[in-house]
C-alpha positions in Angstrom: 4.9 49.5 -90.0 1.5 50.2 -91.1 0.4 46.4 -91.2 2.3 46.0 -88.0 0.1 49.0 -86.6 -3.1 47.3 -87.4 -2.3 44.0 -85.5 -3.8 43.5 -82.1 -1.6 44.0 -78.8 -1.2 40.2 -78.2 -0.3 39.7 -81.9 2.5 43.4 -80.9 3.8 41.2 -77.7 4.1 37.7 -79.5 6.1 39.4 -82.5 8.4 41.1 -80.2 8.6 38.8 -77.3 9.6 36.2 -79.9 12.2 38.8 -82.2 14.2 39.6 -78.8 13.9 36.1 -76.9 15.4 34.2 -80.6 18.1 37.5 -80.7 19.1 36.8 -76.9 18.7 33.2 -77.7 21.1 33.2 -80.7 23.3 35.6 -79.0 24.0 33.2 -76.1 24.4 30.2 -78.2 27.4 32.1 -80.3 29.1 33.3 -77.1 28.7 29.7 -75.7 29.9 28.3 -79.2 32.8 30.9 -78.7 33.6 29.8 -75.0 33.8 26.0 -76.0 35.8 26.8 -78.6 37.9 29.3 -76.1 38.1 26.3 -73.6 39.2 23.6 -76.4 41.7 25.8 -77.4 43.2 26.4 -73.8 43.4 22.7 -73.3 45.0 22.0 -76.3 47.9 24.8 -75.3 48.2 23.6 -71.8 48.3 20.1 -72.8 50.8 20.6 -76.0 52.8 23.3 -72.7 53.1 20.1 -70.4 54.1 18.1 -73.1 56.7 20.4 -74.3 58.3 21.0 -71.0 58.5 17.3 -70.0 60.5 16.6 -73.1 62.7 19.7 -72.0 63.1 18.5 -68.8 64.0 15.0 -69.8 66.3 16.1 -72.2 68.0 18.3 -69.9 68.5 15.4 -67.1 69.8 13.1 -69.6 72.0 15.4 -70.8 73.3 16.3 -67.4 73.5 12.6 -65.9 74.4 10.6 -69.0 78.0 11.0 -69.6 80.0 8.4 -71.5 76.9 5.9 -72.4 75.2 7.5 -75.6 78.7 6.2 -77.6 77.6 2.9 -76.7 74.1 3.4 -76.7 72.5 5.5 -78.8 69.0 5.8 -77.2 70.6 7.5 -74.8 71.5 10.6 -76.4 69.1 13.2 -74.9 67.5 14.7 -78.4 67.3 10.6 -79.5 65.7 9.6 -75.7 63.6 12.6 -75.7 62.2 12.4 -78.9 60.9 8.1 -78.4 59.5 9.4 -74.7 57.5 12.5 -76.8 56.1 9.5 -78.7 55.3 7.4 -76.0 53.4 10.6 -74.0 51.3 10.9 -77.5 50.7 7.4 -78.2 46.7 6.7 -79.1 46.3 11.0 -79.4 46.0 12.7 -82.4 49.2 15.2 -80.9 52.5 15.0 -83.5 55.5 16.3 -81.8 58.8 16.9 -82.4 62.0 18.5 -81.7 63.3 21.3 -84.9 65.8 23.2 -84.4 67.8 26.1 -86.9 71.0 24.2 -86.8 69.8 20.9 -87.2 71.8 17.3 -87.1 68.9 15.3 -87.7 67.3 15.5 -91.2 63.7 14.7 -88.7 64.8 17.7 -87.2 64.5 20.3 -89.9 61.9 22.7 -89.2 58.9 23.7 -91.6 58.0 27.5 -92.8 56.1 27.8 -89.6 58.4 26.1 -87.4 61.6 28.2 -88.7 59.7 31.5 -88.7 58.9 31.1 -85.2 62.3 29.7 -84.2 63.6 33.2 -85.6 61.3 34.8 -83.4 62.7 32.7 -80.7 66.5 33.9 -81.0 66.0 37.0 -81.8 63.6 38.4 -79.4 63.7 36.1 -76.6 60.0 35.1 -76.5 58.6 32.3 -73.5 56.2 30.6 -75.8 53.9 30.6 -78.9 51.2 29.0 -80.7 48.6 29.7 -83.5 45.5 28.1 -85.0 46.3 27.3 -89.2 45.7 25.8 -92.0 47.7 22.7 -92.3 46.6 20.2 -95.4 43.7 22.2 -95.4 42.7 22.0 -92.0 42.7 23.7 -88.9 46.0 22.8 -86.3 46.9 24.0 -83.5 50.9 24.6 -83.8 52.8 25.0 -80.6 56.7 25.8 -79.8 58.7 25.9 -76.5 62.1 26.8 -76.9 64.8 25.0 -75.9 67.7 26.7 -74.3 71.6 25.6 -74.3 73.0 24.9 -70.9 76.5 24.1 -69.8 75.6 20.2 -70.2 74.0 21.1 -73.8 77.8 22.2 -74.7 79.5 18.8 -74.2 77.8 18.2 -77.6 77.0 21.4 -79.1 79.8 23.8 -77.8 83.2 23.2 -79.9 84.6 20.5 -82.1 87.5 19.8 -80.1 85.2 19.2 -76.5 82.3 17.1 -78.2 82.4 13.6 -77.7 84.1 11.1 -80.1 80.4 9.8 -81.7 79.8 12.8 -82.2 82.8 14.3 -84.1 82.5 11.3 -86.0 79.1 12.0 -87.6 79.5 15.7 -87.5 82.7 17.1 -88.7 84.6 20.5 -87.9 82.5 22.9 -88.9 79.0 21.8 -89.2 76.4 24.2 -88.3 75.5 22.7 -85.0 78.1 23.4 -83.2 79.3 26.9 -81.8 76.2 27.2 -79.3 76.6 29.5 -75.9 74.9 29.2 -73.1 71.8 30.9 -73.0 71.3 30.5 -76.7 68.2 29.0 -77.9 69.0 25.4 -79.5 66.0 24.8 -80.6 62.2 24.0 -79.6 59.8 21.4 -79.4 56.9 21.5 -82.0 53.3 20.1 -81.3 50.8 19.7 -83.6 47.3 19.5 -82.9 44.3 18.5 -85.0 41.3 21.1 -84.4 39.0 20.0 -87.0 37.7 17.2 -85.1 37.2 19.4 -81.8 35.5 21.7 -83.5 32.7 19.2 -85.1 32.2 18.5 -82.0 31.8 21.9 -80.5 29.2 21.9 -83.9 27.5 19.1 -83.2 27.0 20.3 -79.3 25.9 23.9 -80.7 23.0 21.9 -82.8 22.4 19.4 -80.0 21.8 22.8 -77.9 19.7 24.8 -80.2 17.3 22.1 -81.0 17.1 21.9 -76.5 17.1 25.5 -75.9 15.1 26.4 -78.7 11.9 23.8 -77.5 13.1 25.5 -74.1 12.2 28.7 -75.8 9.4 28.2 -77.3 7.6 26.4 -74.1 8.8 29.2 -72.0 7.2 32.0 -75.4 3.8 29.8 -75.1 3.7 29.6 -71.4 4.7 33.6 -70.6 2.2 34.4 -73.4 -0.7 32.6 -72.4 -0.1 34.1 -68.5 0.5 37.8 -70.0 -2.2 37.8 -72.0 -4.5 36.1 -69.4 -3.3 38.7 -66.5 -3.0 41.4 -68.7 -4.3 41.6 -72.4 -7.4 40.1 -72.0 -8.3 42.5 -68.8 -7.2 45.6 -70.7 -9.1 44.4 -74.2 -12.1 43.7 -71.7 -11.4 47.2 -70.6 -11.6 48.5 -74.2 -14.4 47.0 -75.4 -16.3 48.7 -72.5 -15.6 51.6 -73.5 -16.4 51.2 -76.8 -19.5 49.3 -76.3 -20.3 52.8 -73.6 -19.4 55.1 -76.6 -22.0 53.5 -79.0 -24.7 53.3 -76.4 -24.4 55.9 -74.3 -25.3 53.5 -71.7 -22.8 54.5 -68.3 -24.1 52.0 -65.9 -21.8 49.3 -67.0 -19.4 48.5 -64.7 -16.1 46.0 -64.5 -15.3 43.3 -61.5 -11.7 44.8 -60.2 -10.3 41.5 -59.0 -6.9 43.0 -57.5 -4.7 45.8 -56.7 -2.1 46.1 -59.5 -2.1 48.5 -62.3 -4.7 46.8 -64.1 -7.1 46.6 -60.9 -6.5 50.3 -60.8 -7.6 50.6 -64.7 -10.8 48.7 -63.9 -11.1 50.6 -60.7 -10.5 54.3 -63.0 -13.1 52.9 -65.5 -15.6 52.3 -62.8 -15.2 55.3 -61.2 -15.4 57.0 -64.8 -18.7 55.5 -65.6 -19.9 56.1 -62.0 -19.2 59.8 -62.6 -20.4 60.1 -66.1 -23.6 58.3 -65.3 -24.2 61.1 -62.3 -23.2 63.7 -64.9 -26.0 61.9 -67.2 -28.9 61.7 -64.7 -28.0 65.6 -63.8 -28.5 66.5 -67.7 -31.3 64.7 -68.4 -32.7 66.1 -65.2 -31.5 69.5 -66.5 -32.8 69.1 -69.4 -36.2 68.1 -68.4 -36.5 71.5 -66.2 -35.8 73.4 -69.1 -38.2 71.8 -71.4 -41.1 71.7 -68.8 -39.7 75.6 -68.4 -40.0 76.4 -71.9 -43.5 74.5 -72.6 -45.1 76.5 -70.4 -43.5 79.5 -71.7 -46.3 82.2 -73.3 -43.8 82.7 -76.6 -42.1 80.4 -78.5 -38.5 79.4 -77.8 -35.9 77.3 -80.3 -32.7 75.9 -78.5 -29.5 75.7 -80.7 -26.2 74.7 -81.4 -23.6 76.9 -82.5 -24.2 75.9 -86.4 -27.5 76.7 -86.0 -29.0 73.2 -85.3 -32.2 73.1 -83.3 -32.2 70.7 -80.0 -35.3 71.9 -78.1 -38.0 73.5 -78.7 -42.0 74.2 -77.1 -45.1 73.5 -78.6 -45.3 77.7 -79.3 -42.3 77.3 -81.8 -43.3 74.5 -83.2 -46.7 76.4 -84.0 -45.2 79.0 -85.4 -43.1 77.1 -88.0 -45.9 74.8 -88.9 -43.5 72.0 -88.0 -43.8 68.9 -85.6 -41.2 68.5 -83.0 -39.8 65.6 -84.3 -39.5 67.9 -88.2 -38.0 70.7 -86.3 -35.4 69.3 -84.6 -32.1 69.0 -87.0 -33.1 71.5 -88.6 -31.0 75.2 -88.9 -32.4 78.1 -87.4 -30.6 80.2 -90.0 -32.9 78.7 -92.7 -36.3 79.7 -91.1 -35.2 83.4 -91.4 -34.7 86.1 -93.8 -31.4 86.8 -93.1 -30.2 84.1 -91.3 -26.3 85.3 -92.5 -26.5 88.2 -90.0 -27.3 85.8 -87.2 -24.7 82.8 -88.1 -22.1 85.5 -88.3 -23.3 87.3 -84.5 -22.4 83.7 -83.6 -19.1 83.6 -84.9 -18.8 87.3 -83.5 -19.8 86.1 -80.2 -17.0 83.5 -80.0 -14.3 85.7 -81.5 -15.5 89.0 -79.5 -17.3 87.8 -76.5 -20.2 90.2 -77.5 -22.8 90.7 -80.6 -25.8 93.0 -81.2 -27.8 90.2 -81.8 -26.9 88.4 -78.8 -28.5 89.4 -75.6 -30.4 92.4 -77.3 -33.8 92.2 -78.3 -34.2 92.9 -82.0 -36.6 92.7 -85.0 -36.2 89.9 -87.3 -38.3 88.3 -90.1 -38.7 85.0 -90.1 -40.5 82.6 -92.2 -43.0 79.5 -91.4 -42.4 75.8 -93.5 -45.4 77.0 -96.4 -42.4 80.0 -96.4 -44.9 83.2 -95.2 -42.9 85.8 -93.9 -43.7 87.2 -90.4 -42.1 89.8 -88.1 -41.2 88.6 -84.8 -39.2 90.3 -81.7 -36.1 88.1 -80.6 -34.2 88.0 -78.0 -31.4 85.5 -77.5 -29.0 84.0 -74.9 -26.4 81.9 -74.2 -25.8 79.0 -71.6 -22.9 76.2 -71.6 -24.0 72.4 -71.9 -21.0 69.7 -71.7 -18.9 72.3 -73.3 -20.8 73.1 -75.9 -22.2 77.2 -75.6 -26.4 76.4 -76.4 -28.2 79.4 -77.6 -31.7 79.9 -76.4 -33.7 82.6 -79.0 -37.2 83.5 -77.5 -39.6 84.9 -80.4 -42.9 87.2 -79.9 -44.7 87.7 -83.2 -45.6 91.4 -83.3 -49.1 91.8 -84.7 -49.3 94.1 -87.9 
């Protein structure tokens, strides 16, 4: 954070502009990714659904409109029929479909761990549909099952021994598994298989296709909304800065900014103008002040010292500067509490002052000693006051040197 701290705005607004713009950018291109593969997925179920319920429904009108033919014809038996249409629906896809069933009479027919699993699920709870994404050879499949349920044209084969046709008691004795079916009793269900993997490289290699686009997208759009932002607004308010800073080293307050609209930064440049405006009048009143006070005190009969509240001198008249044997120019800077004997007792009347509001030393004439810059003592009346400059409380001491 500390190296972060010392970069400049523009640097700040790039970083972060950038961080969010590559997090929103990166966000969207997942949830897109996500939708596609959302979308690929629905097709493939309504697709493998449509498929699924045309072999029903053909098996189901062969079965109730073919009668005698499939013992001379055995394309005609409605599992045989529907199974050689599902392949001719799928023909040039990558679909696989079957027909599996618990009680199978086809060996083809047999269903696989999935396939019987679901099939259970089928009988036993009654469920419309299903289908899940796995692993199959190691990669990903869509598996689909629509059960199929027995009718009262489904029982001329699959009801008892003695009613199923003579083909059919001939390949499948009494007993076998397949028949005994009721109406309303799931027979089976048709299984398609289809191969994701494929779909999904593609979905990939759209995702890159679309971050290498959006992400030049991006970057124009960072490059362009930087180069306005920090032409509208980081290089007004750095302008604005440096002003000030230039104003606080010189002192100078008669710079002033163009304001070249209305906005937030115009009323910045406008504040700073005014600011300087005001400042500058405050300065000219000072120095006018000032001047006043030090033609006042020149032509003063004793000598006067003006200082701060740690003693510093500021001003003095050409009586003072007499006294102490010092030029202006020496005197100045220098501590009033060194050029007297006890100049304790008047730094801590100055902290009394401040603390109490009052001192005996302040506002009171008194006797002091005080010594010149060869360090003679001498004995000299003061009397000091107190005025307020930008703030700061000045104090004013006015000496008489009393005459042994």
């Amino acid at each position: 954070m500390t190296i972060f701290s010392r970069r400049s705005v523009n640097t700040k607004y790039n970083i972060i502009s950038t961080l969010l713009l590559v997090a929103l950018f990166m966000a969207l291109a997942y949830s897109n990714y996500r939708r596609e593969q959302s979308l690929i997925l629905k097709g493939a179920v309504d697709n493998a659904r449509i498929i699924s319920r045309q072999i029903i429904e053909t098996r189901d009108y062969l079965s109730k409109s073919v009668t005698s033919e499939p013992e001379h014809n055995e394309n005609l038996i409605p599992q045989v029929a529907a199974t050689r249409i599902a392949r001719q629906l799928t023909r040039g896809s990558n679909y696989y479909v079957r027909q599996v069933s618990l009680r199978y009479r086809n060996p083809d027919n047999r269903p696989d761990r999935f396939e019987a699993r679901e099939l259970t699920t089928f009988r036993d709870a009654k469920a419309a549909e299903t289908w899940q994404v796995t692993d199959v050879n190691g990669k990903k499949a869509l598996r689909y099952l629509l059960p199929m349920v027995a009718d009262e044209s489904c029982l001329t084969c699959h009801g008892s021994y003695d009613t199923a046709p003579a083909f059919v008691q001939r390949r499948f004795p009494r007993g076998h598994f397949s028949y005994g079916y009721k109406v309303g009793e799931v027979i089976g269900a048709v299984s398609v298989s289809v191969p994701m993997e494929g779909l999904y490289r593609q979905i990939g290699a759209n995702l890159r296709w679309d971050v290498l686009y959006d992400g030049l997208v991006l970057l124009v759009f960072i490059l362009i909304s930087g180069s306005i932002i920090r032409r509208t607004i980081l290089t007004p308010v750095k302008n604005v800065a440096a002003h000030i800073a230039a104003v606080a080293h010189s002192g100078n307050f008669t710079e002033r900014l163009v304001q070249r609209g209305e906005d937030e930064i115009g009323e910045l440049i406008g504040s700073f103008n005014e600011l300087m405006a005001e400042l500058d009048r405050k300065t000219v009143q000072r120095v006018e002040s000032e001047d006043r006070y030090r033609n006042f005190i020149e032509i003063a009969q004793s000598p006067i010292v003006t200082f701060m509240t740690d003693g510093k001198i500021i001003i003095s008249n050409q009586k003072a500067e007499k006294m102490f044997g010092l030029t202006k120019q020496e005197l100045l800077g220098q501590s009033i509490f060194d050029f007297m004997e006890h100049g304790e007792e008047l730094q801590r009347a100055v902290a009394e002052y401040f603390s109490a509001g009052s001192s005996n030393l302040i506002g009171t004439t008194t006797r002091q000693k005080v010594r010149d810059v060869c360090g003679r003592l001498f004995e000299v009346e003061m009397v000091i006051s107190v005025s307020q400059s930008d703030h700061s409380p000045m104090f004013s001491a006015i000496l008489r040197a009393i005459k042994e």
